[in-house]
C-alpha positions as CSV (number, residue, x, y, z in Angstrom):
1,X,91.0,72.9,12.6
2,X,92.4,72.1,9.3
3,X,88.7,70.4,8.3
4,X,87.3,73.4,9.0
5,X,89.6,75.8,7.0
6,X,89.0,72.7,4.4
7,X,85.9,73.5,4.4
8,X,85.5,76.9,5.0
9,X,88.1,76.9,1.7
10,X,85.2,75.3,-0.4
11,X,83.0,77.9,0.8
12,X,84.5,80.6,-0.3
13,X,85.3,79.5,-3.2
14,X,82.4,77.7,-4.4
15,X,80.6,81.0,-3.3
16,X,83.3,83.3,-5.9
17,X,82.3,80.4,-8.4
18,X,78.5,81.2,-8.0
19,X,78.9,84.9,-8.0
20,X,81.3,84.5,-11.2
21,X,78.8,82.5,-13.2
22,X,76.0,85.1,-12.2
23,X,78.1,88.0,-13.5
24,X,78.1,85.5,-16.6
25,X,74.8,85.2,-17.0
26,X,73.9,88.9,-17.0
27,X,76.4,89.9,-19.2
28,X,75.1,87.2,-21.5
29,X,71.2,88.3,-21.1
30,X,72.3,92.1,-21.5
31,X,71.4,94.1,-24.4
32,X,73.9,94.5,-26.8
33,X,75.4,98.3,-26.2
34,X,76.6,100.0,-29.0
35,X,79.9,101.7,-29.0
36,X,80.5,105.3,-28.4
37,X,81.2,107.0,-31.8
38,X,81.8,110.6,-32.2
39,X,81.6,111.9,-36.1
40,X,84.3,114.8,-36.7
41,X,83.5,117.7,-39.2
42,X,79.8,116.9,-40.0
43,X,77.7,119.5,-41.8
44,X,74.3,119.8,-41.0
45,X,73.0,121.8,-43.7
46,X,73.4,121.1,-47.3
47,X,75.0,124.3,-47.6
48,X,78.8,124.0,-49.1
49,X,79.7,126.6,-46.4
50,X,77.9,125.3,-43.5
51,X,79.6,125.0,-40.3
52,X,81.5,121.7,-39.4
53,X,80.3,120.0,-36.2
54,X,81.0,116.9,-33.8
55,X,77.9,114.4,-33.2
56,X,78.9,112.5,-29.8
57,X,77.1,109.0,-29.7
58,X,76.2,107.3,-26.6
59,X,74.3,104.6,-25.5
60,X,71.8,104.5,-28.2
61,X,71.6,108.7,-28.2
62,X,73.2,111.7,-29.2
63,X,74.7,113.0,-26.0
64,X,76.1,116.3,-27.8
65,X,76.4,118.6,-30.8
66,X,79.8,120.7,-30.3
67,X,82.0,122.4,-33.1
68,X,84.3,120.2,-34.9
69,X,87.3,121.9,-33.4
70,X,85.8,121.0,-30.0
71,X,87.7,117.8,-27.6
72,X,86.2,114.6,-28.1
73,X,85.6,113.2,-24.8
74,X,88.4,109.8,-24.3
75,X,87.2,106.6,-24.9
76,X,85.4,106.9,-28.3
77,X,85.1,105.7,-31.4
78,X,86.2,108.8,-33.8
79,X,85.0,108.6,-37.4
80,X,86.5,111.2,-39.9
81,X,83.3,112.5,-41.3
82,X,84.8,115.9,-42.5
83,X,82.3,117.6,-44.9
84,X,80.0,114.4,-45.0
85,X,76.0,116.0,-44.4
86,X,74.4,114.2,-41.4
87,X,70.6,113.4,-41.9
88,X,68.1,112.2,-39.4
89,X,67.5,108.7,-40.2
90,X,64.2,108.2,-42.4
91,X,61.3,106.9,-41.4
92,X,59.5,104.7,-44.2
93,X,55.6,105.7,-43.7
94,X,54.1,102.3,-44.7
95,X,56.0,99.1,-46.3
96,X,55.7,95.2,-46.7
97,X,59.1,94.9,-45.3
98,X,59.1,92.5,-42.7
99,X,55.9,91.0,-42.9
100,X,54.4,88.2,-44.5
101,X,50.9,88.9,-44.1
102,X,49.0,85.5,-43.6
103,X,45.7,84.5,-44.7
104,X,42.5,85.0,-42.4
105,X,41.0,81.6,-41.2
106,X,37.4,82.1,-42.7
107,X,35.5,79.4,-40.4
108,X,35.3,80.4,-37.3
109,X,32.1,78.7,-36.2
110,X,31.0,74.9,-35.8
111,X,30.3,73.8,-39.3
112,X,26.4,73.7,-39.5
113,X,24.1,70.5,-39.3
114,X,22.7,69.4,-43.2
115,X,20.2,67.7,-41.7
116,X,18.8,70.5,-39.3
117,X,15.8,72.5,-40.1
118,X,16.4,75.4,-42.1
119,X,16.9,78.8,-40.6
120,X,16.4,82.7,-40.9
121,X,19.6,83.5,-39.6
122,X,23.0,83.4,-41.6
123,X,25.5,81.4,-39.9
124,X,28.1,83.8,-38.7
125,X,31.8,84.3,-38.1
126,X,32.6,84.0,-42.2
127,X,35.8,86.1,-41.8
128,X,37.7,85.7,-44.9
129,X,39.3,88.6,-45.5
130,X,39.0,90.1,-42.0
131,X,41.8,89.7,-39.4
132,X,42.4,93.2,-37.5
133,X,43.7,91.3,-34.0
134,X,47.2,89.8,-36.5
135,X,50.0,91.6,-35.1
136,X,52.7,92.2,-37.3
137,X,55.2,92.3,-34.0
138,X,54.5,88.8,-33.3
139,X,55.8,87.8,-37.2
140,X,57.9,90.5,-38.0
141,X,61.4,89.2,-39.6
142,X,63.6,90.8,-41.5
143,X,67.2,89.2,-43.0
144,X,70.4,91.0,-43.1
145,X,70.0,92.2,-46.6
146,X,66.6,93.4,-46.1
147,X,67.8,95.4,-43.3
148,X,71.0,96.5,-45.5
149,X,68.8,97.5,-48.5
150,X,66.9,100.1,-46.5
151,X,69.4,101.4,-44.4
152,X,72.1,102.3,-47.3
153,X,69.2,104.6,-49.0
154,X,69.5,106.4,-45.2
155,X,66.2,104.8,-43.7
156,X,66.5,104.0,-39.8
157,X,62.9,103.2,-38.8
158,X,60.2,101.3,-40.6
159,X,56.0,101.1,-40.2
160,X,56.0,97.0,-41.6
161,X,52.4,96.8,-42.4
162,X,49.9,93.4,-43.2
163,X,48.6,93.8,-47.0
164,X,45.9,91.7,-49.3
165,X,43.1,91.7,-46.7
166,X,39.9,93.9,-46.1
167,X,41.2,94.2,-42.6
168,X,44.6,93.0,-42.7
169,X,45.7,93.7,-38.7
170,X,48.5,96.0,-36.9
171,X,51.7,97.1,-38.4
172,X,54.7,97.4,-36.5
173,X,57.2,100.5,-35.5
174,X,60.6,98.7,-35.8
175,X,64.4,99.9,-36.3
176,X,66.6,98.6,-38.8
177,X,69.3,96.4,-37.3
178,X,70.2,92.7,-36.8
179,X,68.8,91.7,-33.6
180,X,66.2,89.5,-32.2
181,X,62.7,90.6,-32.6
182,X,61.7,92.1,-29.5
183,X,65.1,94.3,-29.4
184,X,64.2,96.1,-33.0
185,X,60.2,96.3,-32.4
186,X,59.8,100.0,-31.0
187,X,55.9,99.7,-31.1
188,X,53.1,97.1,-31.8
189,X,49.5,97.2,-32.1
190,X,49.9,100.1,-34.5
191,X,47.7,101.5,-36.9
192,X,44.9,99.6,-39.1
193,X,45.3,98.3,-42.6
194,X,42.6,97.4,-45.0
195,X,42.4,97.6,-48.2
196,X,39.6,96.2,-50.6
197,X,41.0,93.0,-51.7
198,X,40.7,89.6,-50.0
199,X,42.9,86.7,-50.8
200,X,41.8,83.1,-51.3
201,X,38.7,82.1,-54.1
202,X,34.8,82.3,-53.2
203,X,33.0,85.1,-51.5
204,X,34.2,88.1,-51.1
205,X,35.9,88.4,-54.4
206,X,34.4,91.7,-55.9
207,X,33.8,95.3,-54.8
208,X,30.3,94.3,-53.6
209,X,31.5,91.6,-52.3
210,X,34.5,93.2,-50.1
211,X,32.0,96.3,-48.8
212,X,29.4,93.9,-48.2
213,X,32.0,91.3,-45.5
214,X,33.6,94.9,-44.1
215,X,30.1,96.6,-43.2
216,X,28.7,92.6,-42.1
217,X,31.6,92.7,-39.6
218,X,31.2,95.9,-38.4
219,X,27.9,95.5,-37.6
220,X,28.6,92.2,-35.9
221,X,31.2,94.7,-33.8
222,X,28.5,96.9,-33.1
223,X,26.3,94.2,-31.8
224,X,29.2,92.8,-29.6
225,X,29.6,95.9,-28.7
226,X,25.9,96.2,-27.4
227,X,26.3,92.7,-25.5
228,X,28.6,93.8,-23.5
229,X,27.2,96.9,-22.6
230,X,23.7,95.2,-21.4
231,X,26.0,93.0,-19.0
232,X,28.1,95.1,-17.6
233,X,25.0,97.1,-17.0
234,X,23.4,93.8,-15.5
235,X,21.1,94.0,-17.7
236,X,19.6,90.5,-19.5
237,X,21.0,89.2,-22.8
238,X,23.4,86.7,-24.1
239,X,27.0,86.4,-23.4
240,X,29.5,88.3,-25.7
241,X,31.5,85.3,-27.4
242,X,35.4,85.7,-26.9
243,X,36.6,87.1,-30.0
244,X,39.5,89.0,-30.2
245,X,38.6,90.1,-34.4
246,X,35.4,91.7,-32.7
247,X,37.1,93.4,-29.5
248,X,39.6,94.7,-32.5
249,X,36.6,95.8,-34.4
250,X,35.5,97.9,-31.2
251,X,38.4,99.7,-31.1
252,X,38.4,100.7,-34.7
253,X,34.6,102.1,-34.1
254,X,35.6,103.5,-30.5
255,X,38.2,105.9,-32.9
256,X,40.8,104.2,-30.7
257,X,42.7,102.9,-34.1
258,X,43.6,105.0,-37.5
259,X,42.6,102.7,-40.4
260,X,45.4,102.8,-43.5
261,X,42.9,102.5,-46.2
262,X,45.2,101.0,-49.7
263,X,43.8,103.1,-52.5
264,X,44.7,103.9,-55.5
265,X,42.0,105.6,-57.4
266,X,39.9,108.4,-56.8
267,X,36.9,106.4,-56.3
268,X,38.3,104.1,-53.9
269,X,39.7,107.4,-51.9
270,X,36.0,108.4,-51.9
271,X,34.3,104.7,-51.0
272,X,36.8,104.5,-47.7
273,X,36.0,108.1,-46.7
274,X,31.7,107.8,-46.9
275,X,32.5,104.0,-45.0
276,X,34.5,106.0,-42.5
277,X,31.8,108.2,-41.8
278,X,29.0,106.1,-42.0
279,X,30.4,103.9,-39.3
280,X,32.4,106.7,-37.4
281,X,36.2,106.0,-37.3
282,X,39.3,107.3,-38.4
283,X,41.3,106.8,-41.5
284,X,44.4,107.4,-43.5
285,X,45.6,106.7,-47.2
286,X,48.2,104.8,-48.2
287,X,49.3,104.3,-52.1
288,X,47.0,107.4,-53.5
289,X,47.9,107.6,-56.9
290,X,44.6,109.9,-57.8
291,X,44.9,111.3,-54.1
292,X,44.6,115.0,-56.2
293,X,41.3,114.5,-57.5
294,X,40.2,114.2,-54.5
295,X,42.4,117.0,-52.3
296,X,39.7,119.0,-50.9
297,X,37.9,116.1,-48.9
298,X,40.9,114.8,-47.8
299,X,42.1,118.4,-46.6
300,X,38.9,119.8,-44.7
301,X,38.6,115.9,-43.0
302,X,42.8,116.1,-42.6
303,X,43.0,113.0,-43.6
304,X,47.0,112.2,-44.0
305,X,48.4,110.6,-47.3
306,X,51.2,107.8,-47.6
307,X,52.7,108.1,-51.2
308,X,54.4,105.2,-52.7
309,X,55.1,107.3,-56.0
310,X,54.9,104.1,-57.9
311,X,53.2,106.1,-61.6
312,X,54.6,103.0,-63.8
313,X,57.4,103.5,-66.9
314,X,57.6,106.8,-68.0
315,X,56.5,107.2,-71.3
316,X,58.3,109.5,-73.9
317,X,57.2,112.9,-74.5
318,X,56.3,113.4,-78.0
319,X,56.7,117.1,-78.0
320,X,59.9,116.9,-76.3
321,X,61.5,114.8,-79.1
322,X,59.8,117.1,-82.1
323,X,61.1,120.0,-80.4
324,X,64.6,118.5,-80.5
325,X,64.5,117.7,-83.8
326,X,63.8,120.9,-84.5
327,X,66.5,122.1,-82.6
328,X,69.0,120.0,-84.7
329,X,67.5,121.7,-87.8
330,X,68.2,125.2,-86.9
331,X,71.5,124.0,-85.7
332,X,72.3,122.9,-89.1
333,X,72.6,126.3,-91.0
334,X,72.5,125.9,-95.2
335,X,76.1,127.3,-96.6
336,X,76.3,128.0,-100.5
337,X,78.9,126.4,-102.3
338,X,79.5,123.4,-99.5
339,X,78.9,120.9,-101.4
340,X,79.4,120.4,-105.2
341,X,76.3,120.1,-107.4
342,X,76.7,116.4,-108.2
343,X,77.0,115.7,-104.4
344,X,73.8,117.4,-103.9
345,X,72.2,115.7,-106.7
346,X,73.1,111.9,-104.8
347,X,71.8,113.2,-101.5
348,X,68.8,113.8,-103.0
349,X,68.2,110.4,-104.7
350,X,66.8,108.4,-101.7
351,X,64.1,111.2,-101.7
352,X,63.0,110.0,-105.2
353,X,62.9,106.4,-104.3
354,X,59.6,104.8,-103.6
355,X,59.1,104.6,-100.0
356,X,59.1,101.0,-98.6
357,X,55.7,100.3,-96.4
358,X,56.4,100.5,-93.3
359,X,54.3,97.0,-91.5
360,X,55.0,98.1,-87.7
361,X,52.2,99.8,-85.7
362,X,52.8,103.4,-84.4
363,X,50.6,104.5,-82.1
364,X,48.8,108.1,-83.0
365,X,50.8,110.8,-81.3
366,X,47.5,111.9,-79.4
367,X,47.7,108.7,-77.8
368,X,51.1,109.2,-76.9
369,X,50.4,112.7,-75.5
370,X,47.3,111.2,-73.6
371,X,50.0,108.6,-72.0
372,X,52.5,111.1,-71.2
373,X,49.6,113.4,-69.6
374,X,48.4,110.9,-66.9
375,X,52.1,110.0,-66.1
376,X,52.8,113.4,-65.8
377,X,49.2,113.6,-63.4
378,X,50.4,110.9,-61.2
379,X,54.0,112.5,-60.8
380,X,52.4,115.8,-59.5
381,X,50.2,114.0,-57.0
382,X,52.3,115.3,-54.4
383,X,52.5,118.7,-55.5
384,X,49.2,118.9,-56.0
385,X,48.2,117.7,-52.8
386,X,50.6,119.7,-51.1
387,X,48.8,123.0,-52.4
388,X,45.5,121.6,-51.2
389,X,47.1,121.2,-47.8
390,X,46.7,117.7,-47.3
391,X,49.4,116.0,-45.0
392,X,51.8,113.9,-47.2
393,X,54.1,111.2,-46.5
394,X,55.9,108.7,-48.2
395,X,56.4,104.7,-47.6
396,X,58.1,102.3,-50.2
397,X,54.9,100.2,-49.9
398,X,55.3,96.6,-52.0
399,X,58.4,98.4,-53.5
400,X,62.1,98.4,-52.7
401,X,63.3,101.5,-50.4
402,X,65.5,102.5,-53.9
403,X,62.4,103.3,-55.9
404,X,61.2,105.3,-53.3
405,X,64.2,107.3,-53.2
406,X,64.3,107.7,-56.8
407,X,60.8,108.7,-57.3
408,X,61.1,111.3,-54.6
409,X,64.3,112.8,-57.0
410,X,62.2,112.5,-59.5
411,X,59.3,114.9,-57.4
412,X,61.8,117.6,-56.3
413,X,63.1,117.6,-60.4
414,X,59.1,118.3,-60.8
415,X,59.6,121.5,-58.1
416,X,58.6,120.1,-54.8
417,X,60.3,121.2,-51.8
418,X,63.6,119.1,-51.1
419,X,62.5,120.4,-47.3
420,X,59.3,118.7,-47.3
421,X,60.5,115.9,-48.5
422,X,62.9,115.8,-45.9
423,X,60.3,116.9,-43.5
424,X,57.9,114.1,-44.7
425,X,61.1,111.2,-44.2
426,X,61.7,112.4,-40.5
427,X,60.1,114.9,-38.5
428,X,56.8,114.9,-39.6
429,X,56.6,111.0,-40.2
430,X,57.8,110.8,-36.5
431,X,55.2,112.9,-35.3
432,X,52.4,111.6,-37.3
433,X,53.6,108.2,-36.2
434,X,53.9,109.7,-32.3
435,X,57.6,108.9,-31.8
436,X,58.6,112.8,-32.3
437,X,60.1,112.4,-29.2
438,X,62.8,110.0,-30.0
439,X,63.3,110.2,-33.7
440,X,63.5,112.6,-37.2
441,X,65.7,115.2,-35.2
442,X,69.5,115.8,-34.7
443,X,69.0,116.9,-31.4
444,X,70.5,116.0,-28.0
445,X,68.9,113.0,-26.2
446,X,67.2,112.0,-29.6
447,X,68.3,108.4,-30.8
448,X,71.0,108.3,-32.4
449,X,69.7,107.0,-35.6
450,X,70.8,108.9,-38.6
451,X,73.1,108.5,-41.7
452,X,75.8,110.7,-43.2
453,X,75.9,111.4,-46.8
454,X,77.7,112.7,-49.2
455,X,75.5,115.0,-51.0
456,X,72.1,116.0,-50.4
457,X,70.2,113.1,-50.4
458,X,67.4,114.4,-53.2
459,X,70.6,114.5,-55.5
460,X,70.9,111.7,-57.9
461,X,74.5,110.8,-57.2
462,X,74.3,110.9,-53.3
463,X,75.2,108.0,-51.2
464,X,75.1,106.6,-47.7
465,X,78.6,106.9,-46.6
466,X,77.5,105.6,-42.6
467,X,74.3,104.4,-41.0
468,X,73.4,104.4,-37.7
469,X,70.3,103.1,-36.0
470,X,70.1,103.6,-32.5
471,X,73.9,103.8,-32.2
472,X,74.2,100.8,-34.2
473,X,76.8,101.7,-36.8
474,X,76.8,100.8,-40.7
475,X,79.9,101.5,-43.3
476,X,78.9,101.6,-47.2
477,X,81.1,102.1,-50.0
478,X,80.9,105.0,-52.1
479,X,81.1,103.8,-55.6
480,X,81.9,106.3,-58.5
481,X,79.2,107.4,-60.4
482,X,76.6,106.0,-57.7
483,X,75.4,103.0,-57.4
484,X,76.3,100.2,-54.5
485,X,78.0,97.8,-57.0
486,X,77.9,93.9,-56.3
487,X,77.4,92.7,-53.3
488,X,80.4,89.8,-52.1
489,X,80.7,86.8,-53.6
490,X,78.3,88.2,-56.3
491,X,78.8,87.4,-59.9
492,X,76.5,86.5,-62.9
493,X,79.3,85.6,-65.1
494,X,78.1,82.3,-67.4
495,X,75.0,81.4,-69.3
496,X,71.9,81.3,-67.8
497,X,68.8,79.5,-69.4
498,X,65.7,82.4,-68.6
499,X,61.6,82.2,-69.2
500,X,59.7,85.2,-69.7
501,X,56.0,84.8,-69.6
502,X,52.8,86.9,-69.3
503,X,50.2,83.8,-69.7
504,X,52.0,82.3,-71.9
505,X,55.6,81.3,-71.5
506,X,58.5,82.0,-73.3
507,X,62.6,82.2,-72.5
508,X,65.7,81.4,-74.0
509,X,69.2,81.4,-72.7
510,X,71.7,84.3,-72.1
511,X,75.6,84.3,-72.1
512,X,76.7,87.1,-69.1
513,X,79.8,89.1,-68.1
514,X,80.5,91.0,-65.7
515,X,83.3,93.1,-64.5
516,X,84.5,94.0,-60.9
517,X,81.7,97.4,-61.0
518,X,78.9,95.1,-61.2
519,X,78.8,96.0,-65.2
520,X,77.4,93.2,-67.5
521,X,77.5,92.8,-70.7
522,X,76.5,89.8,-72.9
523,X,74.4,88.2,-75.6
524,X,70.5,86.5,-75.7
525,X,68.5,83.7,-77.9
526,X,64.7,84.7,-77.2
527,X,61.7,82.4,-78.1
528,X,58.7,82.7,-77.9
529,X,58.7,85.9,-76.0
530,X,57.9,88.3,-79.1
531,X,55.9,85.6,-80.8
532,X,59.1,84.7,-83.0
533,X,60.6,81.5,-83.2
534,X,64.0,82.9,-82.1
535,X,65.4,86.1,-81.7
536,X,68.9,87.8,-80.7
537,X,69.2,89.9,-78.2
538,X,72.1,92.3,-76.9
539,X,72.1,92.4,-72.9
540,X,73.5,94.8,-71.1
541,X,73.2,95.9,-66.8
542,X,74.4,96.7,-64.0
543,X,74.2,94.7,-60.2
544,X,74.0,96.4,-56.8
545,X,74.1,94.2,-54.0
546,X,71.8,91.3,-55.2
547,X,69.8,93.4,-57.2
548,X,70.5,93.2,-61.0
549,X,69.0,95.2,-64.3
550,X,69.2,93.6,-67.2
551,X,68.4,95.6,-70.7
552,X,67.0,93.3,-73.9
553,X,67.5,94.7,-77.2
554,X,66.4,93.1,-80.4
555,X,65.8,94.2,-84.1
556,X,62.0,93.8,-85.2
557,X,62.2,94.6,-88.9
558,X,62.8,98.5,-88.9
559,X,62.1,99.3,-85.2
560,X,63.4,97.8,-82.0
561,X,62.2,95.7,-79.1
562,X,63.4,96.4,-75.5
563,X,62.7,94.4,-72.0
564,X,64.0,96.0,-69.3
565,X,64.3,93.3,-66.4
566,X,64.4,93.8,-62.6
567,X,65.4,90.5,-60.4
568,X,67.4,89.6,-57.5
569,X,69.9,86.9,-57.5
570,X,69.6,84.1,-54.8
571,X,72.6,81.7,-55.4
572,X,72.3,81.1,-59.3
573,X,68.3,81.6,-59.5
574,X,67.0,85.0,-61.0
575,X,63.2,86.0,-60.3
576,X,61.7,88.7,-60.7
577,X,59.4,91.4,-63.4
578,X,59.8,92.5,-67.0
579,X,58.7,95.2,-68.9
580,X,58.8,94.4,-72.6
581,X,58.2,97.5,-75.0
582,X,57.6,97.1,-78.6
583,X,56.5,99.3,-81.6
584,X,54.1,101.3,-78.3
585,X,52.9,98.8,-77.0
586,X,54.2,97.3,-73.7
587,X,53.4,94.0,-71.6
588,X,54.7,92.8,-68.1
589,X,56.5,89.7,-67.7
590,X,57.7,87.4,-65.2
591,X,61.2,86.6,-65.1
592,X,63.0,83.8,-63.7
593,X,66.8,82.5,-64.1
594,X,68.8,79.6,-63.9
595,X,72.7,79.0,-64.0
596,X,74.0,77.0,-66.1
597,X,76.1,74.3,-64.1
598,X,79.6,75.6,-64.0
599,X,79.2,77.8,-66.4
600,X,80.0,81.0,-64.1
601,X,81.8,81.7,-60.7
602,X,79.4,80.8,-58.7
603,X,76.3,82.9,-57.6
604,X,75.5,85.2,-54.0
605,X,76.9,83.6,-51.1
């Protein structure tokens, strides 16, 4: 008896041991759950006197909308949002986030015998260039800061799309949050991207070239295509080889797949819309800087548009800064007896002098109006598109989620609709990308992916307060006067030895400061850069995050020289672009700093 309760003992309790470890396991293989959050005294209207509401968070949704002044249901996670505007979170059309877009393995066929006769046929299967069966989904990877960057300028959802290749492969639908891959991929096996470029040297490197290996592929598609057909029919003919580039191919020509045709210019727009209907499938455009010129083809084929809004420095308006001076003029009213005779008499002497020449090269003001025209041209791409009624949306492209923002400011200060541009960043990106039934809406059962701001979000000062993505929640800091400030542990206090170069190289070194705001201030010895053997510089710039703008300015004779920097800072390295202007004329240059030794505080963590 007391064996058997022995045992029986062991039994039971090696059975609560097995049952406990199995509870262990699912809880570990669960999917993280966000918390319940309910935001008090939202507004949902940019109005000043818009109602304040309650957005309940569950599970990954919105589970109600109910007046502020409503009971918040026991067990949540209350955030004091009073006044804050709540905003679908955005959807970024078309990006490189995410994706490193590999390069196309170009022999894809036994390499052929030199000593073999010499034959009619081409050898086949040369697919550099051409990879439409890469999946971004199966590469995608994006770092906690890349995540952070998008979601503080209120995006939730991002299209990361393949670039450099004719046919480049499938982007990827995916959320913006820390997880594991296959928890923040909503969709794979998207849309299409090609563009005409091709990386690597040797054939296809031109135009020709790059129309030429698309149309030789999708003819081999069609003839796939054809072998298939014949033996499913039972009819006689080779065997189709395995080749998932050419079953892709099929469904681009089946209409199965929307190509995202990169183009910038006019003509390109035009080449990718004859190849789209000489071989019968459909397309999109992404980048379309000259979209305009070509609105009314694009409208009556309603073919949608993807705007990066990347139209370059702005260049000064001419007529803007006569018509100030101007101003100041008939500000300055003459008064009799102001000024003693002999006081007159001095002013006037620098008038009598003989003029110094003047060495430095001014560019004609009709080139300077010409400049500021096709700036002004690419700004009102949008608009103009918009009154063509082409389908317009926006992605950040090759560019950081910040310039987006600030180029679509930029449109509504040009009079575009701040509700399309909404519209373009949620519901109609949603739709277009066919997830209209989970995101870009503030409705019930809709994810809960949005971000509260604190101002209209085409407003230059407003900021992302809180993000959430898919219940996932996100605090940021509201700095005064805008702006995210450093990020921790970020300082580029010291001196930093820097090379600027555009072909040829050139640097110097730089002594930084920066206070707690992320201001910097400093000092700079330039060689080389200006064609000088050394010149001084003043420095000043701001950080935000790891993002840092730096400002060169230097005295050349009686005008100034100016580099305005863009780089990110990875420990104590600085890479990135320069724009150096000087006397009108400007040159891009690539930037790249190093840290002095313990010179500073130490760089990002």
């Amino acid at each position: 008896m007391i064996k058997r309760s022995f045992s029986s003992s062991r039994i039971l309790i090696g059975t609560a041991l097995v049952t406990l470890l199995a509870q262990v396991a699912v809880a570990q293989n669960r999917a993280a759950t966000p918390a319940p959050h309910a935001l008090r005294g939202v507004r949902l209207s940019a109005e000043d006197d818009a109602p304040l509401h309650t957005i309940l968070l569950r599970n990954g949704r919105i589970e109600a909308i109910q007046p502020a002044d409503a009971a918040v249901p026991p067990g949540m996670v209350e955030i004091d949002a009073e006044g804050l505007l709540a905003v679908p979170g955005f959807l970024d059309a078309w990006t490189q986030t995410g994706c490193e877009t590999p390069s196309p393995v170009a022999e894809q066929d036994r390499p052929a015998s030199v000593g073999a006769n010499v034959l009619v046929d081409m050898r086949q299967a040369n697919r550099k260039g051409i990879q439409p069966a890469f999946e971004v989904a199966s590469a995608f990877a994006l770092d906690e800061e890349g995540v952070k960057s998008h979601r503080k300028e209120g995006f939730g959802v991002v299209l990361s799309s393949p670039s450099g290749e004719i046919l480049a492969g499938h982007s990827a639908l995916a959320v913006l949050r820390d997880a594991a891959r296959r928890d923040v991929i909503v969709k794979g096996g998207f849309l299409q991207h090609a563009a005409f470029r091709a990386s690597g040297s040797g054939y296809p490197n031109t135009l020709m070239g790059f129309h030429a290996q698309l149309r030789q592929f999708f003819y081999d598609t069609q003839y796939h295509f054809e072998l298939g057909a014949r033996r499913e029919a039972g009819k006689s003919g080779p065997r189709p080889a395995w080749d998932r580039e050419l079953m892709a191919g099929v469904r681009i020509l089946d209409g199965q797949e929307v190509v995202l045709c990169e183009a910038q210019s006019a003509r390109d727009i035009r080449r990718w819309i004859r190849l789209s209907e000489e071989f019968g499938f459909q397309i999109a455009i992404a980048g379309g800087a000259e979209a305009w010129k070509a609105a009314p083809e694009l409208a009556a084929k309603r073919i949608s548009v993807v705007l990066d809004l990347d139209w370059g420095k702005e260049p000064k308006d001419p007529d803007a800064k006569e018509e100030s001076k101007k101003g100041d003029e008939e500000a300055t009213p003459e008064h009799e007896g102001d000024a003693p005779a002999e006081s007159t008499s001095e002013q006037e002497e620098p008038d009598e002098a003989e003029p110094g020449l003047d060495y430095n090269y001014h560019e004609p003001e009709g080139v300077l109006r010409e400049k500021r025209r096709l700036w002004v041209e690419r700004r009102d791409n949008a608009l103009r598109l918009q009154e063509a009624g082409v389908s317009v949306l926006f992605g950040s492209g090759s560019r950081k989620a910040s310039d987006l923002m600030d180029g679509l400011r930029a449109l509504v200060d040009a009079g575009y609709s701040k509700d399309l541009v909404q519209e373009a960043l949620t519901s109609s990106a949603a739709q277009w990308l066919g997830v209209d039934e989970e995101f870009g809406q503030l409705e019930v059962g809709y994810s809960a992916t949005l971000s509260l701001w604190s101002d209209d979000p085409t407003q230059e000062d407003a900021q992302v307060t809180w993000s959430f993505v898919e219940g996932f929640a996100e605090e940021f800091e509201i700095k005064e006067g805008g702006g995210e400030g450093p990020a921790e542990g970020v300082d580029l206090t010291g001196t930093w030895s820097i090379t600027m170069g555009s072909g040829e190289s050139g640097g110097g070194s730089m002594t930084l400061t920066m206070d707690e705001e992320g201001g910097i201030k400093g000092t700079a010895l330039l060689s080389e850069t200006l064609g000088e053997d050394e010149q001084k510089a003043s420095v000043v710039g701001s950080v935000s995050g790891h993002d840092v703008e730096l400002t060169f300015t230097m005295d050349m004779g009686d005008s100034q020289a100016e580099i305005v920097v863009e780089c990110e800072l990875k420990g104590d390295s600085l890479k990135g672009t320069g724009n150096l202007n000087v006397a009108g004329h400007e040159m891009e240059l690539e930037v790249n700093g190093k840290r002095t030794p313990k010179a500073g505080k130490g760089g990002a963590q």
